[in-house]
N, C-alpha and C positions, 0 to 999 in steps of 0.2 A: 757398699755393694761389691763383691766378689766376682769377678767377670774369668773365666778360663775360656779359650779358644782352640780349639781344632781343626786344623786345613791339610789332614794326612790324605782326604779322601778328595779327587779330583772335583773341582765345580763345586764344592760344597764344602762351607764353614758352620760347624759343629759349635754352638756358643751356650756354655751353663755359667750360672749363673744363681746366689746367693742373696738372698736381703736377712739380715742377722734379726731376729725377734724384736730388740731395740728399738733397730729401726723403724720397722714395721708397726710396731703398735704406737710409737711416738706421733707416725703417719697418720694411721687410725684415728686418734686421739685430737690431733687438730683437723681431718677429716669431719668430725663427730663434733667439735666446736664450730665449725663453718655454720654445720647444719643444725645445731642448735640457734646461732644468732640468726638465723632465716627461717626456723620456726614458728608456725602460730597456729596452737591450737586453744579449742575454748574453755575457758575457766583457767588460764594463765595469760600472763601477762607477753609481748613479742620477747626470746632472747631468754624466758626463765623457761623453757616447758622442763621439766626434770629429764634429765641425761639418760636415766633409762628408757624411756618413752622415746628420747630421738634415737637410740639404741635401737630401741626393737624395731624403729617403721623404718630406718633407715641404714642399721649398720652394713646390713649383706649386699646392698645399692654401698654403701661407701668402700668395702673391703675389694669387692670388684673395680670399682677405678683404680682402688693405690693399684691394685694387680696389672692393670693396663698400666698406670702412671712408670712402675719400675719395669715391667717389659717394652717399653717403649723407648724405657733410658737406657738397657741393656743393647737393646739393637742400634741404637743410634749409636752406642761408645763403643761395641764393635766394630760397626762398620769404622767410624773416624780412626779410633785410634791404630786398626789395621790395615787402613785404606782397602777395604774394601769391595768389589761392584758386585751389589745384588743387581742380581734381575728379576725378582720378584719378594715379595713383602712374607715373610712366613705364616703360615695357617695355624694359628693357635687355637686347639678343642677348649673348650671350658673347664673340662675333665681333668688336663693336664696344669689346672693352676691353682688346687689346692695348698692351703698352708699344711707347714709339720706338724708335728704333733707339738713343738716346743716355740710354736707359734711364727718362725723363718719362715720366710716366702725363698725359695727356690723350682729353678725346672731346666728343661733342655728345650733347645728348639734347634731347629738349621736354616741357612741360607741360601740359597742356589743362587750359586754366583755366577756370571756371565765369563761363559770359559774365555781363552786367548785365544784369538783369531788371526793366522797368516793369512791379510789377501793379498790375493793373486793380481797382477799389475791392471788396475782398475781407469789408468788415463791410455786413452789413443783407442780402445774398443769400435772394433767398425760393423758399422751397417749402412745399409742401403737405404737411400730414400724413396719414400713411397706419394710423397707432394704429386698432386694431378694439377694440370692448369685449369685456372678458370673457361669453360666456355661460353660460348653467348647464347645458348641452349640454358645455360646454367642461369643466366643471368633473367632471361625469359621468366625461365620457373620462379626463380627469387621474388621480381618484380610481380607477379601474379599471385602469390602466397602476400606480400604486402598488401598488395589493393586488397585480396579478402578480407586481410585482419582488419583494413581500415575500412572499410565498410560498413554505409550505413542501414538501418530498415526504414523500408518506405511501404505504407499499406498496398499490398496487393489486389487491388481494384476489379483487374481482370483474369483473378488466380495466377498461381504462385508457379514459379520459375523451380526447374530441375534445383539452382543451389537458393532455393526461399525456402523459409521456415513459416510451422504453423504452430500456435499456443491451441492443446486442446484437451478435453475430455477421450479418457480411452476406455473402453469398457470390453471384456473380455465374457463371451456368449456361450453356455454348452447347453443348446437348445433353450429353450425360454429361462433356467439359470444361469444369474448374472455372477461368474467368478471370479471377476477382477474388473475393480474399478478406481480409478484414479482420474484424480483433474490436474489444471494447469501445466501438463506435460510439456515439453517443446519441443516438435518433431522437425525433420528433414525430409527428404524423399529418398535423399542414402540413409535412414536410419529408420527402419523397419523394427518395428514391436517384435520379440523373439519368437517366431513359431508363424510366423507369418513369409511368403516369400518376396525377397527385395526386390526382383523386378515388377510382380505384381502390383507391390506395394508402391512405387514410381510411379508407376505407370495411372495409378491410379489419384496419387494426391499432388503428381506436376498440373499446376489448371483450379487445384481447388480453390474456395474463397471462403471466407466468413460467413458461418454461421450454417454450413453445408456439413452432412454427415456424409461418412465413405462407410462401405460395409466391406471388409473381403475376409474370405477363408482362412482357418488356421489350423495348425496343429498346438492343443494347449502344453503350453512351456513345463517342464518339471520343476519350476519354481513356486508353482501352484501350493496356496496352503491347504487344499484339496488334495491331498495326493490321489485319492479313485478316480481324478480328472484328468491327472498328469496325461500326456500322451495321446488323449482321444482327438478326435474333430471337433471344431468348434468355428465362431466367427468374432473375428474384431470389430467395433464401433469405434470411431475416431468421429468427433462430433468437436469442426473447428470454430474454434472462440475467439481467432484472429489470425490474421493466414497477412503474412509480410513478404518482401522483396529484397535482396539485398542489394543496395547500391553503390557500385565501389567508385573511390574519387578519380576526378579528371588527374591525368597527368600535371595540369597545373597545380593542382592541389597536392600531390606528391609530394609536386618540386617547392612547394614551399612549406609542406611541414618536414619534408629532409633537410630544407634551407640549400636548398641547390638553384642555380639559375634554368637550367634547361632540359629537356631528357638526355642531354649526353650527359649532362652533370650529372644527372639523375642514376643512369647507366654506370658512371665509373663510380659513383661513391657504395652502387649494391656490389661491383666488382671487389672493390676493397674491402668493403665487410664481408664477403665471401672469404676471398684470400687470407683475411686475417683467423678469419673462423676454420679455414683448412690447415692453417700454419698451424694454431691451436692444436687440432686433433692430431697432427701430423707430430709434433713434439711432443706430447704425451702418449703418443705409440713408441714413438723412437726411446723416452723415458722409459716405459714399461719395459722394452726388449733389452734396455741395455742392464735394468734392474735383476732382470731374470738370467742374462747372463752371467753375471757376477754370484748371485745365489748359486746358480746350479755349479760355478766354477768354485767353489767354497764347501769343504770337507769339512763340520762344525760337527764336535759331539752333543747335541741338544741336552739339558738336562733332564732328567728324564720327569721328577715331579711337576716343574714348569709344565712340559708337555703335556703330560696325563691330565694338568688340571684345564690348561687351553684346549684340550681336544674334550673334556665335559661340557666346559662353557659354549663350546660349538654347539652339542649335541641337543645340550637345555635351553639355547636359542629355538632351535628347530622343533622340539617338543614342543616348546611354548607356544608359540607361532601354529602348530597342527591343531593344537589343542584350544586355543583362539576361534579357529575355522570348526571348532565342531566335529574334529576327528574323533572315532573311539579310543580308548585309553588301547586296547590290544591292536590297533594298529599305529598308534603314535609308536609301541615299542618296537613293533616286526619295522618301518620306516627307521626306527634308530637305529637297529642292528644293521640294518641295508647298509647307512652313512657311516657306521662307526670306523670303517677302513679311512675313506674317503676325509673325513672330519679329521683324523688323526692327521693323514697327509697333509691337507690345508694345514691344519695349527701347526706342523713341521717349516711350512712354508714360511707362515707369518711370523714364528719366533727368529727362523734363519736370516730372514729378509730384518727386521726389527733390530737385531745383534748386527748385521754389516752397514745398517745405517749408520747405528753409533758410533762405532768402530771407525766407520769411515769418515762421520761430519768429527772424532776429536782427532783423528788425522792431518784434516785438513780445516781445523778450527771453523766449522758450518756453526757457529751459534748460535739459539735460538734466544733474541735479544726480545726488551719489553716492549721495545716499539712494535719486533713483528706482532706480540701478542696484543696488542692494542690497535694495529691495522686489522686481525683477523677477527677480533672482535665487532668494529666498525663495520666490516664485510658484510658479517653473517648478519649483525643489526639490520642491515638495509636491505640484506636479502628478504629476512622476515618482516621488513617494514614494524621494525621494534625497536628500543631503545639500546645506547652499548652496555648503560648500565643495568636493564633487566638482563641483556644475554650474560653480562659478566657474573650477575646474581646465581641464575638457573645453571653456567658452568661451573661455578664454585656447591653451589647447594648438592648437584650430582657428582659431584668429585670427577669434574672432565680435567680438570687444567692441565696434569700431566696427558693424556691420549690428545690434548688440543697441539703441546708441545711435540711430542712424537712425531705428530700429521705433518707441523711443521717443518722439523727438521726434516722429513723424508721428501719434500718436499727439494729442501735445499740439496739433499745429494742427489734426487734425480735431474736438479738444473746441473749441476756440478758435471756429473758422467757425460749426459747429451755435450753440453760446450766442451769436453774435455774428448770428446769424442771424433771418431774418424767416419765422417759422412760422407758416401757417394750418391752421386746420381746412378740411376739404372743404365748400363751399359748399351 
């Protein structure tokens, strides 16, 4: 194969490229034997179907792989043998990969390459911190979101408390037509049926019990599959099937599923999870600002097909997603044209920001090793309460492993900058 190279044009290597007839139909031809010894059709024997036969079902399925097989070793023996950096994989049409007429496989394709980046001096960047101290205000709230989550239900005997819950039957009334009905609901006394009003609605199921109906006024929802209902007057039925209490545990019980001795232990171990949880936010703000400074301090000539196709992928995100929810096709488009400024700017963003990672983690040799990628696999397993080797499965079957990498490395330059960085307190 025949490889010539062109880099007269900035960001982009021009690479054509030959495969001699020879070659080619040699390919073909043990192509065309694979797929005969894996043939079995009826009235032949496995491995004898006659070569014409595997010809016709199968040659234009085999003459299409060699076509990928030899543009896939064109791009790879450019990129090595010239070192190279694409920043994205070329868009090959179908169109563009006929054979000659004298049976050669050749074509052109380009690479956009990741232009050369001068950054601007990226250690010592300062900013201010924005860390608040823990208060005992804070710690109050903390500890009272705990007890709720650990709370238990206990039947509401003598009807149910502002934060109790009822399991029940809901039926939706427009005069003796019944237009909405549903069981086993689980309501609140903050969470009022849509079209109903919430303090009424309080006001009227704080006290309720089992087996008790509430009737009150509404306005019917536009969610109606009735639309000549949408928006009239009507009334709701809540008819309770189990009306509970919630009970939240003693202090001592806290303290010993936090494994704490006392409520001041109790006290300082939600202090520390707070703190730690503010530190968090508070680093990854500082990461972002110091990310976007370096972007915006960075004069990059984007290439422009990268771009153009990252700012479609945007746009056919957002399409997809309108179009999901049941938008009309003529307002998915007027929504596109609205974003297409907006999309183009983002994907400016993300490619700028993606380009000075790199640039920066082989700077400063940030590598992304197998261990990280076998921590974050482990991560995400346990986040999903899954296996590592289904999530390793599902990110190899969607081709993530590269965008997993990426995340990673961005990763390591935003801990880089932050530590590398010049932190004040508020003066």
């Amino acid at each position: 194969m025949d490889i010539t190279i062109d880099k007269t044009e900035a960001n982009v290597a021009k690479v054509q490229f030959t495969v001699p007839a020879k070659d080619f139909d040699q390919a073909y031809k043990r192509g065309l034997s694979q797929a005969r010894s894996q043939s079995a059709m009826k009235g032949f024997r496995p491995g004898k179907v006659p070569m014409k036969m595997v010809e016709s079902k199968h040659g234009e399925e085999i003459k299409d792989d060699i076509k990928q097989h030899f543009l896939r070793q064109a791009y790879s023996q450019a990129v090595e043998e010239n070192s190279l950096k694409p920043i994205a994989h070329p868009r090959i049409q179908k169109d563009d990969t006929e054979l000659a007429e004298d049976g050669s496989f050749g074509m052109e394709f380009e690479i956009s390459l990741r232009p050369e980046i001068e950054l601007p001096e990226y250690k010592g960047l300062k900013i201010e911190n924005e860390i608040e101290a823990i208060q005992d205000t804070d710690i109050d709230s903390a500890l009272e979101e705990v007890m709720r989550q650990q709370s238990r239900t206990e039947e509401a005997t003598d009807g149910i408390e502002e934060d109790g819950i009822v399991l029940c039957n809901v039926k939706f009334m427009h005069g003796d037509d019944e237009v909405f009905n549903r069981e086993g609901l689980r309501l609140s006394p903050t969470t009022a049926p849509p079209g109903v009003d919430g303090d009424k609605f309080k006001e009227l199921l704080v006290g309720a019990k089992t087996d008790e109906t509430i009737e009150v006024a509404m306005t019917l929802p536009d969610t109606l599959e009735d639309e000549s209902k949408r928006g009239q007057e009507g009334t709701c039925h809540i008819q309770v099937t189990q009306a509970f209490n919630m009970v939240p545990p003693t202090t001592e019980e806290l303290c010993e599923l936090l494994q704490v001795e006392d409520e001041a232990g109790l006290r300082e171990k939600v202090r520390e999870s707070l703190g730690q949880a503010a530190t968090d936010r508070e680093n990854n703000r500082v990461e972002t600002v110091l990310l976007d400074q370096l972007i915006d301090s960075c004069d990059i000539e984007l290439p422009g097909p990268v771009l153009e196709e990252q700012t479609q992928n945007r746009l056919q995100s957002v399409a997809n997603r309108l179009a999901q929810s049941g938008v009309p096709h003529d307002e998915i488009e007027k929504e596109l044209e609205d974003q297409k400024e907006t999309a183009g700017e983002d994907a400016a963003k993300g490619l700028k920001a993606l380009l000075i990672v790199e640039t920066l983690g082989e700077k400063e040799d940030l590598m992304v090793t197998q261990d990280d990628i076998e921590a974050e696999l482990t991560s995400i397993a346990a986040r999903n309460q899954s296996t590592v080797e289904d999530v390793r499965k599902y990110y190899g079957e969607n081709n993530l492993g590269q965008q997993m990498a990426i995340e990673l490395l961005e990763r390591k330059v935003r801990e880089f900058l932050r530590e590398h960085a010049v932190i004040t307190d508020p003066s």
